[in-house]
Structures are given as structure tokens and as C-alpha cells.
VEXMAR-544640 format. One record per residue: residue in one letter; residue number from 0; x, y negated, z negated of N, C-alpha, C, CB in turn. Coordinates in nm, 2 decimals, m for minus. Glycine has a CB too. Example, Ala and Ser with C-alpha at 12.3 -4.5 7.8 and 13.67 -1.06 7.14 Angstrom:
BEGIN
resn|resi|nc1|nc2|nc3|cac1|cac2|cac3|cc1|cc2|cc3|cbc1|cbc2|cbc3
a|0|1.32|0.57|m0.78|1.23|0.45|m0.78|1.32|0.33|m0.78|1.13|0.45|m0.90 $
s|1|1.28|0.22|m0.71|1.37|0.11|m0.71|1.29|0.00|m0.79|1.41|0.06|m0.57 $
//
This chain:
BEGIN
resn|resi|nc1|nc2|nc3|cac1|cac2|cac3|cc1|cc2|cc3|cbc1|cbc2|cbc3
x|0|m1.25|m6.95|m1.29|m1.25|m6.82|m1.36|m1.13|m6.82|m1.45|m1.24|m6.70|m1.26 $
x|1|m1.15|m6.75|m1.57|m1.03|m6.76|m1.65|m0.96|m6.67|m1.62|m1.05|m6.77|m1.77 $
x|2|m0.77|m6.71|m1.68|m0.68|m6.61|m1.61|m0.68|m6.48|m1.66|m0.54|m6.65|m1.63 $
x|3|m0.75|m6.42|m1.69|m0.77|m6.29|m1.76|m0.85|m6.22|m1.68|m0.83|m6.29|m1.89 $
x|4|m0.97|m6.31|m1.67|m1.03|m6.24|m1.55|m0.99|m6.17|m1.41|m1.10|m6.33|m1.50 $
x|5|m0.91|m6.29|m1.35|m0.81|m6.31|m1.25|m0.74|m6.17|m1.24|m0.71|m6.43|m1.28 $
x|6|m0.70|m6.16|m1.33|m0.57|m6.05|m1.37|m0.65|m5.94|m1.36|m0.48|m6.07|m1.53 $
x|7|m0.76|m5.91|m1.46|m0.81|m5.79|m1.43|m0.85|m5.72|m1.30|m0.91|m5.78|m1.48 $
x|8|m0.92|m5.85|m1.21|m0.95|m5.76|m1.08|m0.86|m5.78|m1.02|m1.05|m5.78|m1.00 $
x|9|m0.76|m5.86|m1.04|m0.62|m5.80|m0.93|m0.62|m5.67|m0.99|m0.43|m5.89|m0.94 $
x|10|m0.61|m5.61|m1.09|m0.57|m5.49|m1.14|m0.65|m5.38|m1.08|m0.57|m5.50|m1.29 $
x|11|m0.77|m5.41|m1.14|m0.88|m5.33|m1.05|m0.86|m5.29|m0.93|m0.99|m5.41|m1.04 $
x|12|m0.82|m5.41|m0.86|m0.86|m5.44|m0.69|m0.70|m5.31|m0.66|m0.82|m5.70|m0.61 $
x|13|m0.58|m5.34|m0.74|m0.49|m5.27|m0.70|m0.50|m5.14|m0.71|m0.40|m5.31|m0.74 $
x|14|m0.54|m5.11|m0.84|m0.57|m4.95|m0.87|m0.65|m4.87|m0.77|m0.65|m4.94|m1.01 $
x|15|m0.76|m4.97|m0.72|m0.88|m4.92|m0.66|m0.79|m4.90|m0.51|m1.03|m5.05|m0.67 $
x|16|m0.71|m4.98|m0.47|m0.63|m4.92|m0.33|m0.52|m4.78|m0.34|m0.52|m5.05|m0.29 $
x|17|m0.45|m4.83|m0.50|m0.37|m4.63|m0.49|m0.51|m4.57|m0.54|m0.19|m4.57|m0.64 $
x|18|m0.61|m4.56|m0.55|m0.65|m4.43|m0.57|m0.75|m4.39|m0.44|m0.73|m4.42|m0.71 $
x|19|m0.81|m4.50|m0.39|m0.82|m4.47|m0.22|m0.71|m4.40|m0.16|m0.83|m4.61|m0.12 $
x|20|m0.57|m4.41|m0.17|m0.51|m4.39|m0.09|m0.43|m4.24|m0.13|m0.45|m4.50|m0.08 $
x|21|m0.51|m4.23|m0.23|m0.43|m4.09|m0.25|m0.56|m3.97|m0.27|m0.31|m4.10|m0.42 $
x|22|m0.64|m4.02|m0.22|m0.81|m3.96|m0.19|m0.80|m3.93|m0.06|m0.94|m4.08|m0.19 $
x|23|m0.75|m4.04|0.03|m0.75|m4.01|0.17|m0.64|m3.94|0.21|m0.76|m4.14|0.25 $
x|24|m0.51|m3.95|0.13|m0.40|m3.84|0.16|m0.40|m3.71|0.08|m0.27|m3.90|0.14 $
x|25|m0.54|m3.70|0.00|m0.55|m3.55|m0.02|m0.63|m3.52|0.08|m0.62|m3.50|m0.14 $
x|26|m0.72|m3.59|0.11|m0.84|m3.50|0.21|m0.75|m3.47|0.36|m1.02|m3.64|0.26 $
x|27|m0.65|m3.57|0.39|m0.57|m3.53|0.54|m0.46|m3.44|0.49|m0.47|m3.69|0.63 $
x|28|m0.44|m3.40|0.35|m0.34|m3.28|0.31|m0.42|m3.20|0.35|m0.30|m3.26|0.16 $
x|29|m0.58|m3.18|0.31|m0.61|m3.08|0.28|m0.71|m2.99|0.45|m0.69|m3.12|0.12 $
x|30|m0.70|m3.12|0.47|m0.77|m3.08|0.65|m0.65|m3.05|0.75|m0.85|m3.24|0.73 $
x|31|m0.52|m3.08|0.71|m0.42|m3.04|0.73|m0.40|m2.87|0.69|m0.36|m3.13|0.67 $
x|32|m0.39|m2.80|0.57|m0.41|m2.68|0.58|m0.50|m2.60|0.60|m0.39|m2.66|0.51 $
x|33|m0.65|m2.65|0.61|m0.75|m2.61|0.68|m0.73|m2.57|0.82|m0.83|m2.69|0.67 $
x|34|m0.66|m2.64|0.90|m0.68|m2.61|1.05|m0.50|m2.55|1.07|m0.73|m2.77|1.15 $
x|35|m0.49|m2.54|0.94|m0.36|m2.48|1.00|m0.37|m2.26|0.98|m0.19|m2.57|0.88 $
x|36|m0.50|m2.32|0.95|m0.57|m2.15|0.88|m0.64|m2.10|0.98|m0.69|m2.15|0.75 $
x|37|m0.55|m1.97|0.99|m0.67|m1.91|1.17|m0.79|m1.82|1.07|m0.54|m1.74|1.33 $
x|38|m0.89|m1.79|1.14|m0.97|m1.74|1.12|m1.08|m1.62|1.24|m0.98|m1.84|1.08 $
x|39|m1.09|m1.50|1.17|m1.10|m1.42|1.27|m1.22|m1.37|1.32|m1.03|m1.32|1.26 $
x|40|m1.28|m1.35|1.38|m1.41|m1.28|1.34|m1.39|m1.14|1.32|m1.52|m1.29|1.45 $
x|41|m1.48|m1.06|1.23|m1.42|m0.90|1.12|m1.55|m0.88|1.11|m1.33|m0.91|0.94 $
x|42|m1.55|m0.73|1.11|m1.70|m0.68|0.98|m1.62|m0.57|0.97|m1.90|m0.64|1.02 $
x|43|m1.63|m0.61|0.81|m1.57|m0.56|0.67|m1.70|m0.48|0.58|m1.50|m0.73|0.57 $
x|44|m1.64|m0.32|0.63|m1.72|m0.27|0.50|m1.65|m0.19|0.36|m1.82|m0.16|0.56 $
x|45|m1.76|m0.21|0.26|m1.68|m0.21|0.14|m1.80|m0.24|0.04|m1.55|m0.31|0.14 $
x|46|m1.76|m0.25|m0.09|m1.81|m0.27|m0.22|m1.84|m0.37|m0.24|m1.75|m0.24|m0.32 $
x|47|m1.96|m0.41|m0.24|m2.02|m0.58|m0.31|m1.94|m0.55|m0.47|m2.27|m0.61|m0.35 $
x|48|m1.91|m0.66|m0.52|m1.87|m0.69|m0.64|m1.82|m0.75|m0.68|m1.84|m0.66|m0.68 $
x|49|m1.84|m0.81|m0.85|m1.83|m0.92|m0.88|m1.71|m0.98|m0.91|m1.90|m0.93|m0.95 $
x|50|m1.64|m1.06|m0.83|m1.47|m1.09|m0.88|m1.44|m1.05|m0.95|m1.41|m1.18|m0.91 $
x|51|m1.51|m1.14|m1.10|m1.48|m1.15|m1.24|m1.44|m1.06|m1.31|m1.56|m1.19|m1.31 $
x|52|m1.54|m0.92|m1.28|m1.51|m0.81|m1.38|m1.44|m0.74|m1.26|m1.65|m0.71|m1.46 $
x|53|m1.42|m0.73|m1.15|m1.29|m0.65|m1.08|m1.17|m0.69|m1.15|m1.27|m0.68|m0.93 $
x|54|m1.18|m0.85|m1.13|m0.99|m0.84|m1.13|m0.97|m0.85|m1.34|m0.88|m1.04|m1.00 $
x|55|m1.06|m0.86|m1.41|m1.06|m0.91|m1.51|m1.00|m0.72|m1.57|m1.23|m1.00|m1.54 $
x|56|m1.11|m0.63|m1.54|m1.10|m0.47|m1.59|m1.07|m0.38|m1.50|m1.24|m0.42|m1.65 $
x|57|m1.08|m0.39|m1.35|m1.09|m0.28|m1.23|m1.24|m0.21|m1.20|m0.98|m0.15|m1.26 $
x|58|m1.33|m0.29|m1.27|m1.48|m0.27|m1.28|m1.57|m0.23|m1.14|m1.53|m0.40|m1.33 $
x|59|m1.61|m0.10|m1.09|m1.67|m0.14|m1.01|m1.76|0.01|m1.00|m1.59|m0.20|m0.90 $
x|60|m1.85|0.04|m0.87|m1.89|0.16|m0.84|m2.06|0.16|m0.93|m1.75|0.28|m0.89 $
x|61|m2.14|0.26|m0.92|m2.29|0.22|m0.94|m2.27|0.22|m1.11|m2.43|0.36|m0.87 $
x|62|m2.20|0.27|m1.19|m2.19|0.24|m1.34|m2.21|0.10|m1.40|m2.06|0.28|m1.39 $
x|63|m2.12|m0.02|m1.31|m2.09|m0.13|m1.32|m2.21|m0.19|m1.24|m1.95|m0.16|m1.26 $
x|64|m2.27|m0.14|m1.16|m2.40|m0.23|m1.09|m2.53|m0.33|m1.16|m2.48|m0.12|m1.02 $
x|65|m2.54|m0.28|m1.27|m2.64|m0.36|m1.37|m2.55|m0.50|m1.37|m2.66|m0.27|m1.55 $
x|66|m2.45|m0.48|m1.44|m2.33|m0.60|m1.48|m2.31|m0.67|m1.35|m2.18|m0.53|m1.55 $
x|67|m2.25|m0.62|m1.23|m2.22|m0.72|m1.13|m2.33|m0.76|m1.07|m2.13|m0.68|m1.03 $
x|68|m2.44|m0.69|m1.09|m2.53|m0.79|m1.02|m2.64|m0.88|m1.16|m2.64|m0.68|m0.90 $
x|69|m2.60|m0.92|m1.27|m2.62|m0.98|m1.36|m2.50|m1.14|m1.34|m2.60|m0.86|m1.46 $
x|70|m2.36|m1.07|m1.37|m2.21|m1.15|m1.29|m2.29|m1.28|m1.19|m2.10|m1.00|m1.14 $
x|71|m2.31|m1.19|m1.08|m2.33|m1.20|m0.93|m2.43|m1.34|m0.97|m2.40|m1.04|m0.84 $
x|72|m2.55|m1.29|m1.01|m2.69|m1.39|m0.97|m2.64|m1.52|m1.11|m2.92|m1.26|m1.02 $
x|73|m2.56|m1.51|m1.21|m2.52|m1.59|m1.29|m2.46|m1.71|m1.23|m2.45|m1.53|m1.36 $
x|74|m2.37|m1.66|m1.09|m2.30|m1.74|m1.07|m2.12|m1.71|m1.02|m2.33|m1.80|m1.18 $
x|75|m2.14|m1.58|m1.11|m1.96|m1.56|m1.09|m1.94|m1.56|m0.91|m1.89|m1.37|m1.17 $
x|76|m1.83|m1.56|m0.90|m1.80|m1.52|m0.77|m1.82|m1.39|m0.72|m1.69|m1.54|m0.75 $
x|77|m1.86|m1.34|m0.59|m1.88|m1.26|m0.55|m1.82|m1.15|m0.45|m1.95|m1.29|m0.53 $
x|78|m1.73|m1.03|m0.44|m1.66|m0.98|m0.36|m1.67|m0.91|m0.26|m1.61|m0.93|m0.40 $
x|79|m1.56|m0.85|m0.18|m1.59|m0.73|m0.11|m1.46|m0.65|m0.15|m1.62|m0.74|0.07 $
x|80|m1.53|m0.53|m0.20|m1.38|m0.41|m0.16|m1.39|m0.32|m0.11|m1.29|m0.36|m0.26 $
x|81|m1.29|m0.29|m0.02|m1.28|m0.21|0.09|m1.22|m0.10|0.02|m1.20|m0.27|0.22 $
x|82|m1.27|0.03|0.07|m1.19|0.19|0.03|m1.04|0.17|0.01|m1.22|0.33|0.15 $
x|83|m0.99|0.08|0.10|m0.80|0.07|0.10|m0.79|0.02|m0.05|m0.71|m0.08|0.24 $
x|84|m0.87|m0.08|m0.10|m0.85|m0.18|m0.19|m0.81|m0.30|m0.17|m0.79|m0.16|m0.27 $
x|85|m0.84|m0.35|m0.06|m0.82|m0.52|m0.03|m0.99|m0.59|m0.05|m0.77|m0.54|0.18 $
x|86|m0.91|m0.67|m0.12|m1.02|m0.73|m0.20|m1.10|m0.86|m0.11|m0.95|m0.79|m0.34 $
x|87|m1.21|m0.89|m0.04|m1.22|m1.02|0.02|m1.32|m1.15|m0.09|m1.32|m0.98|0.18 $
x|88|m1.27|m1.21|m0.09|m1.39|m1.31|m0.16|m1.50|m1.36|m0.06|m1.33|m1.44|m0.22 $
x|89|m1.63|m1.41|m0.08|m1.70|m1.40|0.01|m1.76|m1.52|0.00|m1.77|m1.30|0.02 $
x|90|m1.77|m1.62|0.13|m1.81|m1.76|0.09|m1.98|m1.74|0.22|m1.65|m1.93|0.15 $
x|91|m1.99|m1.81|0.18|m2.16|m1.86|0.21|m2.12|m1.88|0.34|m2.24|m2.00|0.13 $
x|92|m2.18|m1.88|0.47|m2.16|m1.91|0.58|m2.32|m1.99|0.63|m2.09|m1.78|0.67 $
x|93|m2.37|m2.01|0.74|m2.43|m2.12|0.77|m2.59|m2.04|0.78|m2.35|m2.19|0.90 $
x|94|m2.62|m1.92|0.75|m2.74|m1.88|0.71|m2.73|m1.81|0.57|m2.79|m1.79|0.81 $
x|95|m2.72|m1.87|0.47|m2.70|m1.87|0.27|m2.82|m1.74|0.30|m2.76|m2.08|0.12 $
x|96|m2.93|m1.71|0.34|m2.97|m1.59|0.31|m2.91|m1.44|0.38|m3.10|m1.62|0.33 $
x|97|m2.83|m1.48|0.44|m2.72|m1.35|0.46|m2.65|m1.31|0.33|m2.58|m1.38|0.57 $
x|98|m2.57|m1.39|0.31|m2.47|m1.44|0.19|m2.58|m1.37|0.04|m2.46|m1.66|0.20 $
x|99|m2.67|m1.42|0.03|m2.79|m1.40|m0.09|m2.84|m1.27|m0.09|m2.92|m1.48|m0.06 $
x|100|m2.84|m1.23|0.07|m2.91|m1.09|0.04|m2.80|m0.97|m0.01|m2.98|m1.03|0.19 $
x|101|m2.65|m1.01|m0.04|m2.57|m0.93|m0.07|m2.57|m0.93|m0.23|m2.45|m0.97|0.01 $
x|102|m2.61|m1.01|m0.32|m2.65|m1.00|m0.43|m2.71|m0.87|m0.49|m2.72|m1.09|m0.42 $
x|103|m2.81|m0.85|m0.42|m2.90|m0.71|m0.43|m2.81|m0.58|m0.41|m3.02|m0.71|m0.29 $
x|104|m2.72|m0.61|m0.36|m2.68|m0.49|m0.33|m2.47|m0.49|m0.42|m2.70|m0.48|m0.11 $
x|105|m2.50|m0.52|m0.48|m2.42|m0.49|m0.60|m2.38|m0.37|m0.66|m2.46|m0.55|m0.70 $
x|106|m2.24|m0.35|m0.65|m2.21|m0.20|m0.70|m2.25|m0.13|m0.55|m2.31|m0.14|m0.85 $
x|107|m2.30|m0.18|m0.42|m2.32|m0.06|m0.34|m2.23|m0.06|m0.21|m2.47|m0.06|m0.29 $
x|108|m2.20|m0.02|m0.10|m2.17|m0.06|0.00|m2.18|m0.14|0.10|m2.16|m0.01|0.03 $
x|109|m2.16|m0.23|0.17|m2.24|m0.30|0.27|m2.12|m0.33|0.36|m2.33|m0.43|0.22 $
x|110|m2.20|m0.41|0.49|m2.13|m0.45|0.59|m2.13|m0.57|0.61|m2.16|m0.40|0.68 $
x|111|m2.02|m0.66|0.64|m2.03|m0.78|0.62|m1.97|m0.81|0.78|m1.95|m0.82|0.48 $
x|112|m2.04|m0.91|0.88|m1.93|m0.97|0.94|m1.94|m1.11|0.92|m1.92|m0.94|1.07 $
x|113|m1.88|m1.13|0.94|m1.79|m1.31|0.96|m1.68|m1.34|0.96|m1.80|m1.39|0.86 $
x|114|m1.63|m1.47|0.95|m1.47|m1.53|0.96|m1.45|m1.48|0.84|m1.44|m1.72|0.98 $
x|115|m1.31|m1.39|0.90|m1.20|m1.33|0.78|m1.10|m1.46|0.79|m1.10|m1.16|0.82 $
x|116|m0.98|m1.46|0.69|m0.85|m1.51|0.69|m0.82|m1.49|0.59|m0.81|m1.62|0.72 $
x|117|m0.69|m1.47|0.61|m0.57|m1.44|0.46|m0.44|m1.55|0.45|m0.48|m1.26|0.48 $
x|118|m0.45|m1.60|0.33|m0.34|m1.66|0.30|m0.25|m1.63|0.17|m0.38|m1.77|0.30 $
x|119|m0.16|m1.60|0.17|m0.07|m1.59|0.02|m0.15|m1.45|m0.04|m0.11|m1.76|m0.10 $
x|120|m0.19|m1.37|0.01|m0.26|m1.24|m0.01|m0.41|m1.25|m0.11|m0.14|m1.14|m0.10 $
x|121|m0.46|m1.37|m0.04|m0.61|m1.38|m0.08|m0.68|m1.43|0.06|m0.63|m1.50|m0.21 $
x|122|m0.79|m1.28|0.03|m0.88|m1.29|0.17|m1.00|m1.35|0.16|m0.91|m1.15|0.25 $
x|123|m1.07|m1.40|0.22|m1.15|m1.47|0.23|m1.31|m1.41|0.36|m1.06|m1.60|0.26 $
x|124|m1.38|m1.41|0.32|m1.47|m1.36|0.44|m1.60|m1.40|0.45|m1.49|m1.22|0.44 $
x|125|m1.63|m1.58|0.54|m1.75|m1.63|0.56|m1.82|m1.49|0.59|m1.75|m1.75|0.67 $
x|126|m1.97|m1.53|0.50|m2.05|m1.42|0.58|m2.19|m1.52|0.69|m2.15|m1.29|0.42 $
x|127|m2.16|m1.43|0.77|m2.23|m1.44|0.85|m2.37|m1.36|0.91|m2.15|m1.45|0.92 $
x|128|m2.34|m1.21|0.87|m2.44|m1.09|0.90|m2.40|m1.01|0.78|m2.42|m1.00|1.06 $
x|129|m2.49|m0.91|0.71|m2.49|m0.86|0.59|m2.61|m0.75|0.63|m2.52|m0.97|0.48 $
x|130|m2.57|m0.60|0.64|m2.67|m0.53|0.57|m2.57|m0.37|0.54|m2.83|m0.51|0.68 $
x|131|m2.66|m0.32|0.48|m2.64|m0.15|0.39|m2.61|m0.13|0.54|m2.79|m0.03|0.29 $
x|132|m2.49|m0.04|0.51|m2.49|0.06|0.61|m2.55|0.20|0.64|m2.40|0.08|0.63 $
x|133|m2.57|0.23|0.74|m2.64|0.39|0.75|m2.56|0.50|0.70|m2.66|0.43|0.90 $
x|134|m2.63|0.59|0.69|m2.54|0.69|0.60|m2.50|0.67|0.46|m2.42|0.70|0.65 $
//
């Protein structure tokens, strides 16, 4: 093989080890702050709504409902806010049609439980159970 060759896949071959290796020491960074994150079980009621135009304008309430649930089914991220004004972001938990049926209900109230946690004053709230409340 000619020395050029040679040289490249040493190069290759080396590059290809630091970037394994700083792949595998993100993922143990990052499973590292994962489990260093408690997580509670909560049901959080409050305002479906759409991150984007909350934190973007202070957007919310049935005026805004066309728009966040336009936001919402687009893609933006999706919220909860509570009467205090703590804001939760809301991730998908392990039945996505819980999570989905909160779409619909944009701009309204609902009840959410799942794993809460807060870090650095951003809450987070797997859903797990989702409906309108009574009253």
C-alpha cells in the first residue's frame, strides 16, 4: 500500500478513536446528570400552552387558543401553566396518546400527572394521565 494511504487510515483510525471517545464520555456525562435528577410523581393542573408564544409574548387564555393549538400540532413545544405561573414543559411519557390528547385542549385547563422535576428553574412534567378537569 502506498505511504499515503498508510497515513490516511492511521489518521482516520485515530480520529475515529477521539471521537468514540468523546461520544462515550458525553453519553456517561450525560447519564451522569440524568440520574443525578430526582423525579416526583405530581398532577399538575393548569393551562395547556404553547411554549413559543408564552415565553416569546406572555400569550395565553381562550383568545390565544386558535394559535397554540395551531403552535402545538406544528410542532412547537408544548406547556403547562399553573394559576401561580410556574411554567412545566411537557415531555411524552410511555402512552404518547396521553401526551396527544393534550393538544386538543389548548388554551384550556387540564390535569396532568406524571414525573415532575426541576432543575436550574426549568420544570419538566412526563405525562403520564391527561384529562379536563371537572368544573
Amino acid at each position: 500500500m502506498p505511504k499515503i494511504v498508510n497515513k490516511f487510515l492511521s489518521l482516520v483510525s485515530y480520529n475515529n478513536l477521539i471521537m468514540n471517545s468523546l461520544i462515550k464520555g458525553t453519553l456517561f456525562l450525560g447519564l451522569m446528570v440524568w440520574s443525578t435528577t430526582s423525579f416526583a410523581q405530581s398532577t399538575v393542573t393548569g393551562e395547556v400552552t404553547d411554549v413559543k408564544c408564552y415565553l416569546a409574548s406572555g400569550a395565553t387564555g381562550e383568545g390565544h387558543a386558535k394559535c397554540a393549538t395551531a403552535c402545538i400540532k406544528s410542532g412547537q413545544p408544548m406547556g403547562l401553566l399553573t394559576d401561580d405561573g410556574k411554567l412545566f414543559i411537557l415531555g411524552i411519557g410511555k402512552d404518547k396518546t396521553q401526551y396527544e390528547s393534550l393538544k386538543e385542549l389548548a388554551g384550556q385547563k387540564a390535569e396532568v400527572t406524571g414525573q415532575a422535576s426541576e432543575k436550574d428553574g426549568v420544570n419538566i412534567l412526563v405525562v403520564e394521565a391527561a384529562e379536563k378537569p371537572e368544573g
